[in-house]
DSSP file (Angstrom, degrees, kcal/mol; ACC not computed):
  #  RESIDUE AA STRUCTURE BP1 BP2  ACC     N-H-->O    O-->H-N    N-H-->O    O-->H-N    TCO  KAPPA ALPHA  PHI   PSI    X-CA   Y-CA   Z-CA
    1    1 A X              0   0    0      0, 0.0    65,-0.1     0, 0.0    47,-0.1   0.000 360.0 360.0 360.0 127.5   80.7   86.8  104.1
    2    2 A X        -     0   0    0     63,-0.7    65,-0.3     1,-0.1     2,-0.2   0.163 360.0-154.4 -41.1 176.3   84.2   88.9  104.2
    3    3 A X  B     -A   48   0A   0     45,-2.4    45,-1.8    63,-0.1     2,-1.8  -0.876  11.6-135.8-145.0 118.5   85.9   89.6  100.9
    4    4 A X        +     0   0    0     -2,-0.2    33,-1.8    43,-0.2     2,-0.3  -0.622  42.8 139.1-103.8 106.9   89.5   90.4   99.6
    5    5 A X        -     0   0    0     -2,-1.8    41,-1.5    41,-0.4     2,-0.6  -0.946  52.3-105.0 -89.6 138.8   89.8   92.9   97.3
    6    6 A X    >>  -     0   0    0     -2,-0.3     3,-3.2    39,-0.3     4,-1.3  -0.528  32.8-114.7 -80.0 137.4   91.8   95.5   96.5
    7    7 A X  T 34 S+     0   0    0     -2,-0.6    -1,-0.2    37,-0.4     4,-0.1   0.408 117.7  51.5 -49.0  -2.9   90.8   99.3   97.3
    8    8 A X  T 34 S+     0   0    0     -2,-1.1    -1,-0.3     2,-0.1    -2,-0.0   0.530 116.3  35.1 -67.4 -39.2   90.7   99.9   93.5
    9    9 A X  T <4 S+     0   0    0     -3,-3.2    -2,-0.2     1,-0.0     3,-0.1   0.676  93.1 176.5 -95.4 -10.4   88.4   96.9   92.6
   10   10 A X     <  -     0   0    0     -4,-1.3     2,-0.4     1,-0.1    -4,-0.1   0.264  40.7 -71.0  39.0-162.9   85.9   97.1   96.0
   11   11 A X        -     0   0    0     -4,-0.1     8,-0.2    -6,-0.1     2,-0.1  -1.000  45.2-111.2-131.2 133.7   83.3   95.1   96.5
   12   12 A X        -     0   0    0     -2,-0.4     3,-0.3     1,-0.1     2,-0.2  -0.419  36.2-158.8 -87.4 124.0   80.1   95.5   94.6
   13   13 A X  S    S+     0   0    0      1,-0.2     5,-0.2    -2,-0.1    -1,-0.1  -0.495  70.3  51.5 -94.1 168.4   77.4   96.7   97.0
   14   14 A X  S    S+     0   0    0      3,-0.5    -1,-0.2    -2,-0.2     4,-0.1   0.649  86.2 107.2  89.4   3.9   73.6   96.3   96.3
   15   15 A X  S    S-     0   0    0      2,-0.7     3,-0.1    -3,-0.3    -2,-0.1   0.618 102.7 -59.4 -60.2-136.3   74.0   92.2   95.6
   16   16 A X  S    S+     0   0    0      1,-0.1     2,-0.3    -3,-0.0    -3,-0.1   0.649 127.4  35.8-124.9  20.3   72.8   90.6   98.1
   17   17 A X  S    S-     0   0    0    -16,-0.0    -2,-0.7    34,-0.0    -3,-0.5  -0.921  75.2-133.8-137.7 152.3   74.7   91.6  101.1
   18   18 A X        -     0   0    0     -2,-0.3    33,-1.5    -5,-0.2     2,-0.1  -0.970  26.5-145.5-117.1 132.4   75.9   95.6  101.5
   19   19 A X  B     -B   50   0B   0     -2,-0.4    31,-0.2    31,-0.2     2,-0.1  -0.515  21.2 -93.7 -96.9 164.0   79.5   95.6  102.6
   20   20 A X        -     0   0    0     29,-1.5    29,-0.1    30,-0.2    -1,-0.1  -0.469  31.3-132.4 -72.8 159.4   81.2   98.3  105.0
   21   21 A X  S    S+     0   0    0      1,-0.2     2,-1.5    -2,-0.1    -1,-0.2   0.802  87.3  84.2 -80.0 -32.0   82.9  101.3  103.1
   22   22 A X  S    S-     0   0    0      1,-0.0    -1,-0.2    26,-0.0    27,-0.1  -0.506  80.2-135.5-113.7 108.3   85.7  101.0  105.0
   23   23 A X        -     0   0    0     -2,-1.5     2,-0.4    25,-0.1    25,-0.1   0.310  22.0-150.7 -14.8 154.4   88.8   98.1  103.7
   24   24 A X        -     0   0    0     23,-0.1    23,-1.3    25,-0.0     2,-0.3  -0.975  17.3-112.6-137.2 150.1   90.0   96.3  106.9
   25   25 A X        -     0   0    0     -2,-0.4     2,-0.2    21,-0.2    21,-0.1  -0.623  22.7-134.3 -74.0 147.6   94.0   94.8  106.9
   26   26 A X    >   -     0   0    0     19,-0.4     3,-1.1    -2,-0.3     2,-0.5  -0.551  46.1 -75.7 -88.3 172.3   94.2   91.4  106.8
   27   27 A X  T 3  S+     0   0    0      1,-0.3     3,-0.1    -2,-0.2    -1,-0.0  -0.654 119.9  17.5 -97.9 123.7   97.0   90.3  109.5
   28   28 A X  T >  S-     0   0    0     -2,-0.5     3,-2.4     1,-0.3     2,-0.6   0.639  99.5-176.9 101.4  31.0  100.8   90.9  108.2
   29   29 A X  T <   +     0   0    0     -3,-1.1    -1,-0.3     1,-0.3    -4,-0.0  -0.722  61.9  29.9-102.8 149.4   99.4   93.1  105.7
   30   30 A X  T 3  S+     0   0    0     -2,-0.6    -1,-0.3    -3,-0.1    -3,-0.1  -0.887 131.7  41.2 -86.8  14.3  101.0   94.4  103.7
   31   31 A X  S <  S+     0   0    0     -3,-2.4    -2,-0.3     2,-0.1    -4,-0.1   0.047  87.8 109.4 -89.6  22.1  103.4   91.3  103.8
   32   32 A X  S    S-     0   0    0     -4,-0.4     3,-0.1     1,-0.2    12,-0.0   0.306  73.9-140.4 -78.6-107.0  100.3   89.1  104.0
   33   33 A X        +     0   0    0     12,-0.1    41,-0.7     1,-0.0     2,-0.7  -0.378  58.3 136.5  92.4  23.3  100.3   87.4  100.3
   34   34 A X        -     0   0    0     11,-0.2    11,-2.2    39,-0.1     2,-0.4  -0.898  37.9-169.9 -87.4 138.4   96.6   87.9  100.4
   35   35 A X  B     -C   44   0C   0     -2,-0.7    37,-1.1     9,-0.3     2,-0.5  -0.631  33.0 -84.5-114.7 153.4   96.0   89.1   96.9
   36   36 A X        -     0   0    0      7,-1.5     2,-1.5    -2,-0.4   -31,-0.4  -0.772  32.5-136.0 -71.1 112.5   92.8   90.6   95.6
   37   37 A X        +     0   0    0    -33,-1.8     2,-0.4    -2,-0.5    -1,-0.1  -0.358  67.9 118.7-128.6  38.5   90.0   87.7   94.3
   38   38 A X    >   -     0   0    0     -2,-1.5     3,-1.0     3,-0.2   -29,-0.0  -0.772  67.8-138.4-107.6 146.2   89.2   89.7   91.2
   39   39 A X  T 3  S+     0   0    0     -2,-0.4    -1,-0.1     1,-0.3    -2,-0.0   0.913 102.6  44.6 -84.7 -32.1   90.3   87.2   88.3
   40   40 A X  T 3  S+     0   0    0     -3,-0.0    -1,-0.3     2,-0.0     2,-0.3   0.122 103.3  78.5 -38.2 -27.4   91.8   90.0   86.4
   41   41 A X    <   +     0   0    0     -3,-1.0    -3,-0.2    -5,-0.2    -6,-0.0  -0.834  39.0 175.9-137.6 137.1   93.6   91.7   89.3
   42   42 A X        +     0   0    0     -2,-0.3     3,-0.1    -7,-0.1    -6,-0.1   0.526  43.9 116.0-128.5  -4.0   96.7   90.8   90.9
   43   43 A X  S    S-     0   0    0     -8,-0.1    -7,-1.5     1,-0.1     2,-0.3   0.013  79.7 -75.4 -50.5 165.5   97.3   94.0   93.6
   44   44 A X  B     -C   35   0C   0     -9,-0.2   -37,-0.4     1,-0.1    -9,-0.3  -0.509  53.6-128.2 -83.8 140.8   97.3   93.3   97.4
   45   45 A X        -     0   0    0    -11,-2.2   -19,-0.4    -2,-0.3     2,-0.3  -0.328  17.4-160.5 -89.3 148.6   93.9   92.7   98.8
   46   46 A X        -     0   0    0    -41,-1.5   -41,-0.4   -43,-0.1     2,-0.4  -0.541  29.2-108.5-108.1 176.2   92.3   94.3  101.7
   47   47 A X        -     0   0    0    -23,-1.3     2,-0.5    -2,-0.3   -43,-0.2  -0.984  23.6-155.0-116.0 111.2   89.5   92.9  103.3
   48   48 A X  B     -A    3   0A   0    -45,-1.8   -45,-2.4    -2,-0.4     2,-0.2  -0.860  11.0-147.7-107.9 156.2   85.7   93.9  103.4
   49   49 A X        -     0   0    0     -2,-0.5   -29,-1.5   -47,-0.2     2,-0.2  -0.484  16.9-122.3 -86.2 142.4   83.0   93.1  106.1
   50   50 A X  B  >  -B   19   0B   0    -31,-0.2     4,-2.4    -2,-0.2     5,-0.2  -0.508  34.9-111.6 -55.2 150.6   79.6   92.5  105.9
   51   51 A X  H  > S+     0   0    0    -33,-1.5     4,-2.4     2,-0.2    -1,-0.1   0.995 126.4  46.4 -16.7 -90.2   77.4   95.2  108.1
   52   52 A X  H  > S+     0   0    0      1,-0.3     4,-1.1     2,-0.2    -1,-0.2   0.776 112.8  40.5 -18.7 -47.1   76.8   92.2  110.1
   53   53 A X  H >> S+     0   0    0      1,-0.3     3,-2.0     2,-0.2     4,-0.6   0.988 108.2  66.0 -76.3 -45.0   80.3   91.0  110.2
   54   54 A X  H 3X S+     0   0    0     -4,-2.4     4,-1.2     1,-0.3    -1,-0.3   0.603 105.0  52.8 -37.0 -31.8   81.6   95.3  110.8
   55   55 A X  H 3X S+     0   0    0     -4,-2.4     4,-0.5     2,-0.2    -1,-0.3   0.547 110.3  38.6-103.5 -21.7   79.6   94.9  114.5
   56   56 A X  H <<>S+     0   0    0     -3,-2.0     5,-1.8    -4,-1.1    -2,-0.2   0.701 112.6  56.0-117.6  16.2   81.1   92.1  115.8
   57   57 A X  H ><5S+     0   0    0     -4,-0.6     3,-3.0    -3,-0.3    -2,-0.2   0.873 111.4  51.1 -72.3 -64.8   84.8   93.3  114.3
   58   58 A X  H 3<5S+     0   0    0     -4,-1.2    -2,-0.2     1,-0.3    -3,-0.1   0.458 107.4  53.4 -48.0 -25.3   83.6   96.4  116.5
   59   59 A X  T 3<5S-     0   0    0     -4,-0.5    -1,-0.3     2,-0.1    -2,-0.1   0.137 132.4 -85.7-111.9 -16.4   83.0   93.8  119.3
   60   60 A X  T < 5S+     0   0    0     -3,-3.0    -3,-0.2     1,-0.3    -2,-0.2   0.095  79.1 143.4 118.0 -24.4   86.6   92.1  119.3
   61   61 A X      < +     0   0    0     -5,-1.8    -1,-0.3    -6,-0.2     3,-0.1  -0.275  13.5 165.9 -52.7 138.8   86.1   89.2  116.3
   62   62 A X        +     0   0    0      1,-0.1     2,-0.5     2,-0.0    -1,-0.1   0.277  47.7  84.0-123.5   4.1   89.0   88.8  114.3
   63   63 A X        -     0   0    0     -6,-0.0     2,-0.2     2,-0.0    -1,-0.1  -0.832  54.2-177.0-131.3  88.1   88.2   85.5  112.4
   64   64 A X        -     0   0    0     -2,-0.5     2,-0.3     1,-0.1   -15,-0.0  -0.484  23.1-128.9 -85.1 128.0   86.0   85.8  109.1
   65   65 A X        -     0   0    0     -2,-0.2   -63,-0.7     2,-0.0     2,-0.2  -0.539  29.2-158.4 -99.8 166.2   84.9   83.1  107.2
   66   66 A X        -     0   0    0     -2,-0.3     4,-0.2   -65,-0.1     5,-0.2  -0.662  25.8-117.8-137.6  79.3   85.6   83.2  103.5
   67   67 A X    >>  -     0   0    0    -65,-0.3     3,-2.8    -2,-0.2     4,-0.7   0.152  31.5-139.2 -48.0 126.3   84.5   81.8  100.1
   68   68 A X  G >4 S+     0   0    0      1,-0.2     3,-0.6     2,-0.1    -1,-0.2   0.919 110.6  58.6 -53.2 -24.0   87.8   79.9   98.7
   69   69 A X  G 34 S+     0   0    0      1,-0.2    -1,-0.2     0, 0.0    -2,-0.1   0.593  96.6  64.3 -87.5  24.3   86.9   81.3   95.7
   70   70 A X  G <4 S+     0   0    0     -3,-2.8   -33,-0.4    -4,-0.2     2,-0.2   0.966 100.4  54.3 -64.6 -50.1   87.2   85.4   97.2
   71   71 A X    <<  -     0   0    0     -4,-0.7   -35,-0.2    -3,-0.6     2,-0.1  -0.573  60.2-168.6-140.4 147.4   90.3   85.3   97.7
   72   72 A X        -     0   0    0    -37,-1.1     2,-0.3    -2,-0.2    -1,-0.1   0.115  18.6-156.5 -99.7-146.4   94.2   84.4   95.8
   73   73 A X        -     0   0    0    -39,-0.1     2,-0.4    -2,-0.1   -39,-0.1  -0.505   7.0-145.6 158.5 144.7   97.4   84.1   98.1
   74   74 A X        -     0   0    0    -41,-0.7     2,-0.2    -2,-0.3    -2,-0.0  -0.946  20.2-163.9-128.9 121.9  101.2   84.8   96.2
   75   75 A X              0   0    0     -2,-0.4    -2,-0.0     1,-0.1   -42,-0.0  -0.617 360.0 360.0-110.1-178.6  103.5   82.4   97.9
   76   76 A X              0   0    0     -2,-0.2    -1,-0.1   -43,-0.0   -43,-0.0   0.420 360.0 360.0-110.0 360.0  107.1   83.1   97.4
């Protein structure tokens, strides 16, 4: 399942899913408001993939499902 983090905090591999090395934008980013889901962290968040999810990004998907509790949002 994707993840938002920011490219200082990553995503902790070796759990129970291994994420791609390489951050993905979320859409408007860096105006998106997604914020990084680290409780601790308040920088703007990138997005990691699963393997899995990295091959069908590669394939044309653009719509990643998401634990509510991944991810923050900054409204204005």
């Amino acid at each position: 399942m994707a993840m938002a983090r920011c490219e200082t905090c990553g995503v902790p591999n070796g759990r129970t899913k291994t994420y791609s090395a390489t951050p993905y934008h979320p859409v408007g980013h860096p105006m998106s408001g997604v914020i990084c889901g680290r409780p601790e962290c308040r920088a703007l968040a990138v997005i990691w993939l699963t393997l899995d999810e990295e091959l069908q990004y590669q394939q044309g998907e653009r719509i990643f499902r998401m634990d509510t509790n991944s991810v923050k949002v900054a409204v204005q």
